[in-house]
C-alpha positions in Angstrom: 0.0 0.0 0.0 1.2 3.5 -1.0 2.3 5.8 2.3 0.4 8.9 -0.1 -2.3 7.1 -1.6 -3.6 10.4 -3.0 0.0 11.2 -4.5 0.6 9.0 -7.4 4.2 8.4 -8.9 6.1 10.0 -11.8 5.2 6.5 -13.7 1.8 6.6 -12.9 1.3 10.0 -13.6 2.6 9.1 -16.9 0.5 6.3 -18.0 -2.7 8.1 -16.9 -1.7 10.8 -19.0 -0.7 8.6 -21.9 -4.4 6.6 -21.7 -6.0 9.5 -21.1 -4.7 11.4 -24.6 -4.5 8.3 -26.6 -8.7 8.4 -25.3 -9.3 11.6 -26.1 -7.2 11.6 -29.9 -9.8 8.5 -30.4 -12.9 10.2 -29.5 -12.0 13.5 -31.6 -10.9 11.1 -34.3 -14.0 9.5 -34.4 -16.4 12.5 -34.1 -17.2 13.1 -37.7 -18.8 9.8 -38.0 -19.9 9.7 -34.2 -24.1 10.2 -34.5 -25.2 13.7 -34.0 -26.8 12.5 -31.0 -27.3 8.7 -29.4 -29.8 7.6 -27.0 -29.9 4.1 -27.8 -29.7 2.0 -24.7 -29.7 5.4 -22.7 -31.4 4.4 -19.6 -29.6 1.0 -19.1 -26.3 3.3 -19.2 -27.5 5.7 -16.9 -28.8 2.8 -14.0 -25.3 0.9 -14.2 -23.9 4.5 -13.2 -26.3 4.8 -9.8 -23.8 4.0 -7.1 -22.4 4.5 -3.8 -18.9 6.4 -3.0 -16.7 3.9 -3.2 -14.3 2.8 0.1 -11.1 1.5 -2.1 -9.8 2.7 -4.9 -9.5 1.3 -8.3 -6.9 1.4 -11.2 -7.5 3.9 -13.6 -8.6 2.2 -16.8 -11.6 0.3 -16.0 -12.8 3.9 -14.5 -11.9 5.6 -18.2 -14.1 2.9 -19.9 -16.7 4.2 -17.7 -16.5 8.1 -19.0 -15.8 6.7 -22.4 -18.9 4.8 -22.6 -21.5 7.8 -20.5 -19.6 10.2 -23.4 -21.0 8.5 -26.5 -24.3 8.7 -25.1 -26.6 11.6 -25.3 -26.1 15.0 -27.5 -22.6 15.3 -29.6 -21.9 18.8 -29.8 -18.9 18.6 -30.8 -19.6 16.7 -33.8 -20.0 18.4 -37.1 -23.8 17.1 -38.0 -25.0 18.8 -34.5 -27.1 21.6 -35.9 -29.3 22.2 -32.6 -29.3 24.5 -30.1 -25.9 26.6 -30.3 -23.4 24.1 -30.7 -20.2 23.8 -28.4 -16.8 22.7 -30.4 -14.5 22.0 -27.6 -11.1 23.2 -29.3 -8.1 20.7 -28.5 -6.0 23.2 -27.3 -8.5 24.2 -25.0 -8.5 20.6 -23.2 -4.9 20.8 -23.0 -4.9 24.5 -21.5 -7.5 23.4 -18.8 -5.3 19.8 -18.0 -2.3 22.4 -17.8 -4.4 24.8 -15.2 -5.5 22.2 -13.6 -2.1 21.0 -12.5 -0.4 23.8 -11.6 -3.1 25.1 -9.7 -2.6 28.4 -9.3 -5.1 31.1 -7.8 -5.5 33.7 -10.6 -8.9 35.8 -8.9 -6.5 38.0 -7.0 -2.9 39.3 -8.5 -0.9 39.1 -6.0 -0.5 35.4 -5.8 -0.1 34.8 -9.3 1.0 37.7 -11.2 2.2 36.2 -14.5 -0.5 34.4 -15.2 -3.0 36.8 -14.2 -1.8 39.2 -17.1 -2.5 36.4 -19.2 -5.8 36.3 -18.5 -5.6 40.1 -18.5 -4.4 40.3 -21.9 -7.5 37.7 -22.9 -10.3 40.7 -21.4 -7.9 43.6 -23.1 -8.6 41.8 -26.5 -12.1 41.3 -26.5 -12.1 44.3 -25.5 -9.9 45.8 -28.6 -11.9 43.3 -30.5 -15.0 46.0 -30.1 -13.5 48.7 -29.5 -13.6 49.7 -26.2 -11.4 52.2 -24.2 -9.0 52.0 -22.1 -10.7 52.5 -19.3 -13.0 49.3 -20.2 -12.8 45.7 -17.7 -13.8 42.7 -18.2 -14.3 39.4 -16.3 -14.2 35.5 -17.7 -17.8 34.2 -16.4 -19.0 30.5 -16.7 -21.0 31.7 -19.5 -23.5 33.9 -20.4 -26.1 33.1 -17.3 -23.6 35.2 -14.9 -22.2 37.7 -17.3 -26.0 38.8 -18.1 -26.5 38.9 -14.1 -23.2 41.1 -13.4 -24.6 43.4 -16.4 -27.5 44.2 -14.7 -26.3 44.4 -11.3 -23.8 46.8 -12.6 -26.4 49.0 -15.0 -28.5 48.7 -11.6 -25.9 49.9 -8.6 -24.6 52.6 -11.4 -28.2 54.2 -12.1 -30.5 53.1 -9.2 -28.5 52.8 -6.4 -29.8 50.7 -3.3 -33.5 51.9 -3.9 -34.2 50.1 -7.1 -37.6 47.8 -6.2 -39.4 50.5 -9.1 -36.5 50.2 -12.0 -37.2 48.4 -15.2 -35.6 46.9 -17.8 -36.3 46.1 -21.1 -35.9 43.1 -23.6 -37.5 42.0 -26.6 -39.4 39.0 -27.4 -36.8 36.6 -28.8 -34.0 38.0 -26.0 -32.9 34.9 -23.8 -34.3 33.7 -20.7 -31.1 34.1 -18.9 -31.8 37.7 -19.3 -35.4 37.6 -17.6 -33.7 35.0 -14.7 -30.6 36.9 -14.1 -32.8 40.7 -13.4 -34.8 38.1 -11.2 -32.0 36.9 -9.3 -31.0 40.8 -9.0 -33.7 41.5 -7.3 -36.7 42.9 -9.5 -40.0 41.5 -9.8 -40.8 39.9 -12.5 -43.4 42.3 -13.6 -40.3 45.0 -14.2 -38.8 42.6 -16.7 -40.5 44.9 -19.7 -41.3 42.8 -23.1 -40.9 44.9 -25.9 -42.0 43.9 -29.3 -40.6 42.7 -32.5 -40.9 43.8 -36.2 -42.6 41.1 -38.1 -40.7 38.8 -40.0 -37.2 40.6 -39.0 -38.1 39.4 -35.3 -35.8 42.6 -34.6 -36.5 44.9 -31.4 -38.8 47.9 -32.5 -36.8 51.0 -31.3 -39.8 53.3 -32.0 -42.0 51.1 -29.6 -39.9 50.5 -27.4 -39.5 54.5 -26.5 -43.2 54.2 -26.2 -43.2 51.9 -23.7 -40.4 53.9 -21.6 -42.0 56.9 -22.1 -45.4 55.5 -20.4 -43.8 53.7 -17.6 -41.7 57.1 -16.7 -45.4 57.9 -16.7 -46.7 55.4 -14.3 -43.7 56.5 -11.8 -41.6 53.4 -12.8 -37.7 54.0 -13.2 -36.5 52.8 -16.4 -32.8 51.5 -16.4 -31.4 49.2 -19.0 -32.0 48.3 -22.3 -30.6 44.8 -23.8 -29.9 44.5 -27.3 -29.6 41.4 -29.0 -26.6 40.5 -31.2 -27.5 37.3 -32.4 -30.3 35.6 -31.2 -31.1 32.0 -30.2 -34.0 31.1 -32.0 -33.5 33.2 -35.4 -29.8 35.1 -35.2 -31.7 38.2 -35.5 -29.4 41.3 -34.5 -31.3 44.2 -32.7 -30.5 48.0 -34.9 -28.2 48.4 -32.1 -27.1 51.9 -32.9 -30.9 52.9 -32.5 -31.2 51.5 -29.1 -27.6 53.2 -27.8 -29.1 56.1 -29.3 -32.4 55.6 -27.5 -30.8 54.9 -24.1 -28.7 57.9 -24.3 -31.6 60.3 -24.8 -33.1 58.6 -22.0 -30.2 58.3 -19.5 -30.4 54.5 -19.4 -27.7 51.6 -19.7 -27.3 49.7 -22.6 -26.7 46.0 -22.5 -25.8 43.8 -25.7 -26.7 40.1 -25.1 -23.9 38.4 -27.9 -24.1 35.2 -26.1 -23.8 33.5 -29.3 -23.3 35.7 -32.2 -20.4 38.1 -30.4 -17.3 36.5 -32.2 -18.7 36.8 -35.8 -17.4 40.9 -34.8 -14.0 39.3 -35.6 -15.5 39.1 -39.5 -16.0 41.8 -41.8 -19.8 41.1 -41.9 -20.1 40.9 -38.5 -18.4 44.3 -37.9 -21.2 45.6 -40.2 -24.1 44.1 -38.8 -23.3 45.0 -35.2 -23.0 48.8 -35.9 -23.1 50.7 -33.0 -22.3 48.1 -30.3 -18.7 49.8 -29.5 -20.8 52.5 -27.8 -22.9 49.6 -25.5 -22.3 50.1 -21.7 -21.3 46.2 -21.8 -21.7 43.3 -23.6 -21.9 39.6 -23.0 -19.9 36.9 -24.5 -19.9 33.1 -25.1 -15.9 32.2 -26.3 -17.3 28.4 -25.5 -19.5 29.3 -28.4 -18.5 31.0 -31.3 -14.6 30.5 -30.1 -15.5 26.9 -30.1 -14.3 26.6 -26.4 -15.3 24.0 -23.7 -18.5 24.6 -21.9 -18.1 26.5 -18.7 -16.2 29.6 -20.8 -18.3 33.2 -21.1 -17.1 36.4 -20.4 -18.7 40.2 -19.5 -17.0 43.3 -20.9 -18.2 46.8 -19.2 -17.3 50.1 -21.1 -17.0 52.3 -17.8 -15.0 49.2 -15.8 -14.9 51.2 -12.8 -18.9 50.7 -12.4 -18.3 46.9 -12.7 -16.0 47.4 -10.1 -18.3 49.4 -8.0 -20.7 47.1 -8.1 -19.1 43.7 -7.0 -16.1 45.2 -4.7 -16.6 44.5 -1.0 -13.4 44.0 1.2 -12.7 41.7 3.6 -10.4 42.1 6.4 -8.9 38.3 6.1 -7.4 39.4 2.9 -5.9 42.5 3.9 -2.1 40.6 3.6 -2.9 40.6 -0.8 -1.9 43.5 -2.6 -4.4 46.2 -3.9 -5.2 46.1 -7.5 -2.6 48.4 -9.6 -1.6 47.6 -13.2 -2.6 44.3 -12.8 -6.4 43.6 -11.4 -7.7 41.4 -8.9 -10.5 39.6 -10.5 -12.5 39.1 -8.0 -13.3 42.7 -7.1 -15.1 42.7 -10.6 -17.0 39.5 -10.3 -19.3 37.5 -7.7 -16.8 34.7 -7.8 -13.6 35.0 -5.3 -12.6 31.2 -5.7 -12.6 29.6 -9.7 -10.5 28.1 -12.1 -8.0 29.6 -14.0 -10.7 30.0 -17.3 -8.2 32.7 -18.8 -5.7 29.9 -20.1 -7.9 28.0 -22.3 -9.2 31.4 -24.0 -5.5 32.4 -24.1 -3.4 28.8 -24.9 -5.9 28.5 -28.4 -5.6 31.8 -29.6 -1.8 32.0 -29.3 -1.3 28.7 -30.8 -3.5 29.7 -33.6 -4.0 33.5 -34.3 -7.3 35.6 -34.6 -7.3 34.7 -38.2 -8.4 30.6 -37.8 -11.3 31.6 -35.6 -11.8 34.6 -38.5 -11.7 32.1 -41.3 -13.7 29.8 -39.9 -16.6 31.9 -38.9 -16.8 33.3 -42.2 -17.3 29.5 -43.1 -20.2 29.2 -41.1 -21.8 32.4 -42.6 -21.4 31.0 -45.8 -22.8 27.7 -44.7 -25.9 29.0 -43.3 -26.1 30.5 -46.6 -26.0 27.9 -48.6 -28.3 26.0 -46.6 -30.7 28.6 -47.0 -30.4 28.7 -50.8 -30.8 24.9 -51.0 -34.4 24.7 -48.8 -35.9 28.0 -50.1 -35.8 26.5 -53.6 -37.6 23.4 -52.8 -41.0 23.3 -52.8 -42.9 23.6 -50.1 -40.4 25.2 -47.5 -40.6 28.9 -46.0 -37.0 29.8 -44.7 -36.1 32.8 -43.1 -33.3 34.4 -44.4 -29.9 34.0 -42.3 -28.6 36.9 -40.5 -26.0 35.0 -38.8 -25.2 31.1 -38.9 -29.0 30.1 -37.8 -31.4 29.4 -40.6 -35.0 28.9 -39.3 -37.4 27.2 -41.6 -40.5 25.0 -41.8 -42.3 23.2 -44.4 -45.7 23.9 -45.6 -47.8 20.7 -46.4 -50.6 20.7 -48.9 -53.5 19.6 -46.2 -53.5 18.9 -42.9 -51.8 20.6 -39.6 -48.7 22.2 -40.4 -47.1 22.6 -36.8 -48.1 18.6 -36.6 -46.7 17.9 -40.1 -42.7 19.7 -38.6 -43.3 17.7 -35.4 -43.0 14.9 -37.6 -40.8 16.5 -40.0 -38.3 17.4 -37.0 -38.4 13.9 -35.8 -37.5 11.9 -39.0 -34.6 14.3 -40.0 -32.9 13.6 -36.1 -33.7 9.8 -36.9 -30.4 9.9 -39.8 -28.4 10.5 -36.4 -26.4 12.2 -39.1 -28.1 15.5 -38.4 -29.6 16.7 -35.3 -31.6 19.9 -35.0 -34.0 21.7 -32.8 -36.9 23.6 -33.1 -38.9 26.6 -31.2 -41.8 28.7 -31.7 -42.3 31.9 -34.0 -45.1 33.7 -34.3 -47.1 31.1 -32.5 -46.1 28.5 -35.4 -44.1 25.6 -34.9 -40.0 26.2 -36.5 -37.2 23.9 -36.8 -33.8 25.5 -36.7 -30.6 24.7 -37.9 -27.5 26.3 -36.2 -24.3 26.2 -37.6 -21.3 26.7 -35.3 -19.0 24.0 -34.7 -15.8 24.4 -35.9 -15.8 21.0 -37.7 -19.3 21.7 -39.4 -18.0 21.5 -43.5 -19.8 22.2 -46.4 -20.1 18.2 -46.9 -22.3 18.0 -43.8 -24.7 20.6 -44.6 -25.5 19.4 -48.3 -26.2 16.2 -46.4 -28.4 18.0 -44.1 -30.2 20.1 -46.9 -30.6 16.2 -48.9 -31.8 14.7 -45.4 -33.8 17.4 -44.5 -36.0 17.5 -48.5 -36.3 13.6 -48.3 -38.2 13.6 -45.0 -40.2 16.2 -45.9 -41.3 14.5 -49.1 -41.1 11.4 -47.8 -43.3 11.4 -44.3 -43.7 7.7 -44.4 -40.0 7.5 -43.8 
């Protein structure tokens, strides 16, 4: 028996780090033929894994069989024929970046204790926050995703304009804005009736700046405090993109903060379409990103950038006497003054590792890919008979199919079920305009121009084949 159970020798460090890579080389190998998603056999997997903690240890391999087989179960999105939801990549580089944090183990939320590697992650927020522009002056934090960056948005919009008294602010969103939005002002305090649903223009499922002043304008009225507006750049269910110069307009006219929700559609800015279609959003008081999305990073990776940083500093600093022995932020910052986390992992290197190795212009090219490919996917439903396909802002194309009788949102149920039946493909659907719409969303990195004219032929042969 080992003296230091928990501490395992060079040698065996070795060997779990050999089977560990030649696992993983294996399962990225093997991802473009993987199924888009596999749930055969799902539930006998899942009840073999219900099991006590364990009082003896076991050698490492049997235990890697066990993630290998719970990993080819359920949703691949990492795979290049999963087309639902937004898809998460899970770069290579990224993996190793977090293996290498993980060892070292170094506390990055403060400076003090690890100054080198907290400019790294420094000099990840300062080029976001060159990527749009932003001043100087301008901080930003690495989140778990978009969830918490939306929730330190508002807080900040809400301790900078509101102060402690702030039961009568509202905030507005439109009608295709996420729900992390609506939870995070929630969690921030408001009631949910403050949460103010502005409408969309038809088709464009855009937010209406000339209604929306409408609706400020009569809740100012009513003795309500209006706050924050959040802009969409990119949503989830269509990729629509908000006219965000109009709203920072609008807000500045009205005194209010602001917010761009680019969750998903942010790092198409890095393109020259992008830069064009996001007009104005240099001038939002912050913005929220998803780098485990269109960077194609591992899930857990989001990030908040605030124009004015000192308000996002204003608005999460609270000291503590226990860690009055830790330098005060000077060039370099200490994270956690800017953030509701103190303890995390060191997210900075697996933004930082990826885009060293491979330069802004991979992540360019390939985003300009997935323009194009939502494109072309476009072109090829829209000229089949039968299909009404909303034309792609971004890399989501929307679409359903109009049968000759019967009901149509029954007819795409159907229609959505025998296209994720190829298990080459796997989409997703949601609701517009109170009518049933599949959605195809094209953002993983190993997506290729192969797999979506296999998607287009999958997606025409169930539709004109509902027998199949």
């Amino acid at each position: 028996m080992q003296a230091y159970p928990l501490e395992p020798s060079a040698e065996e460090m070795q060997r779990m780090g050999e089977d560990a890579l030649a696992f993983l080389t294996t399962f990225i190998g093997d991802l473009p033929e993987a199924p888009a998603v596999d749930l055969e056999g799902i539930e006998e997997v899942v009840a073999s894994l219900h099991e006590g903690p364990p009082e003896e240890g076991s050698d490492f391999a049997p235990l890697l069989h066990v993630i290998a087989t719970a990993a080819a179960k359920g949703f691949n999105p990492a795979g290049p024929g999963y087309l639902a939801f937004i898809p998460g990549g899970g770069l290579f580089a990224a993996a190793v970046a977090d293996f290498l944090a993980c060892g070292v183990n170094r506390f990055v939320n403060l400076w003090s204790p690890s100054p080198a590697l907290v400019r790294l992650e420094q000099n990840v927020v300062r080029w976001l926050c060159d990527l749009f522009g932003y001043p100087l002056a301008a901080r930003g934090i690495l989140t778990s995703g978009g969830s918490i960056s939306n929730l330190s948005a508002i807080v900040t919009a809400r301790t900078s304009l509101l102060g402690e008294d702030f039961s009568n602010g509202t905030l507005y969103v439109s009608d295709q804005t996420h729900a992390s939005v609506a939870k995070a002002a929630v969690l921030a305090g408001f009631p949910r009736r403050n949460v103010r649903v502005a409408p969309t223009a038809a088709a464009s499922f855009r937010l209406d700046a000339e209604s929306l002043r409408g609706m400020i304008e009569a809740d100012r009225g009513e003795g309500l405090r209006p706050f924050c507006i959040v802009a969409n750049a990119g949503t989830t269910n269509t990729g629509a993109i908000d006219p965000i110069a109009d709203l920072v307009g609008l807000a500045r006219r009205e005194g209010m903060w602001l917010h761009v929700d680019a969750a998903y559609g942010g790092f198409f800015q890095l393109t020259e379409r992008g830069q064009a279609l996001f007009r104005g959003i240099e001038e939002a008081d912050s913005i929220t990103l998803d780098p485990h999305k269109g960077m194609f990073l591992p899930y857990g990776t989001g990030a908040l950038l605030v124009r004015d940083g000192a308000k996002l500093r204003d608005a999460h600093h609270v000291a503590a006497d226990y860690l009055q022995d830790l330098a005060h932020e000077g060039e370099l910052p200490n994270f956690s003054e800017y953030s509701p986390e103190l303890s995390r992992d060191f997210r900075g290197l697996r933004v930082w590792l990826p885009l060293k190795l491979h330069g802004f212009a991979a992540f360019r090219a390939a985003l300009d890919e997935k323009l194009d490919l939502a494109r072309h996917l476009y072109e090829a439903l829209r000229t089949f008979d039968g299909f009404e396909v909303l034309e792609p802002e971004l890399s989501v194309v929307a679409f359903r199919y109009r049968p000759h009788s019967g009901d149509a949102d029954e007819f795409n149920r159907g229609l959505l079920e025998r296209i994720n039946a190829s298990r080459r493909v796997f989409l997703s659907s949601t609701i517009l305009e109170g009518r049933f719409t599949l959605r195809a969303c094209i953002l993983c990195h190993r997506t290729h121009l192969d797999r979506i004219e296999e998607a287009a032929a999958i997606i025409r042969r169930a539709a004109r084949d509902p027998a199949r």
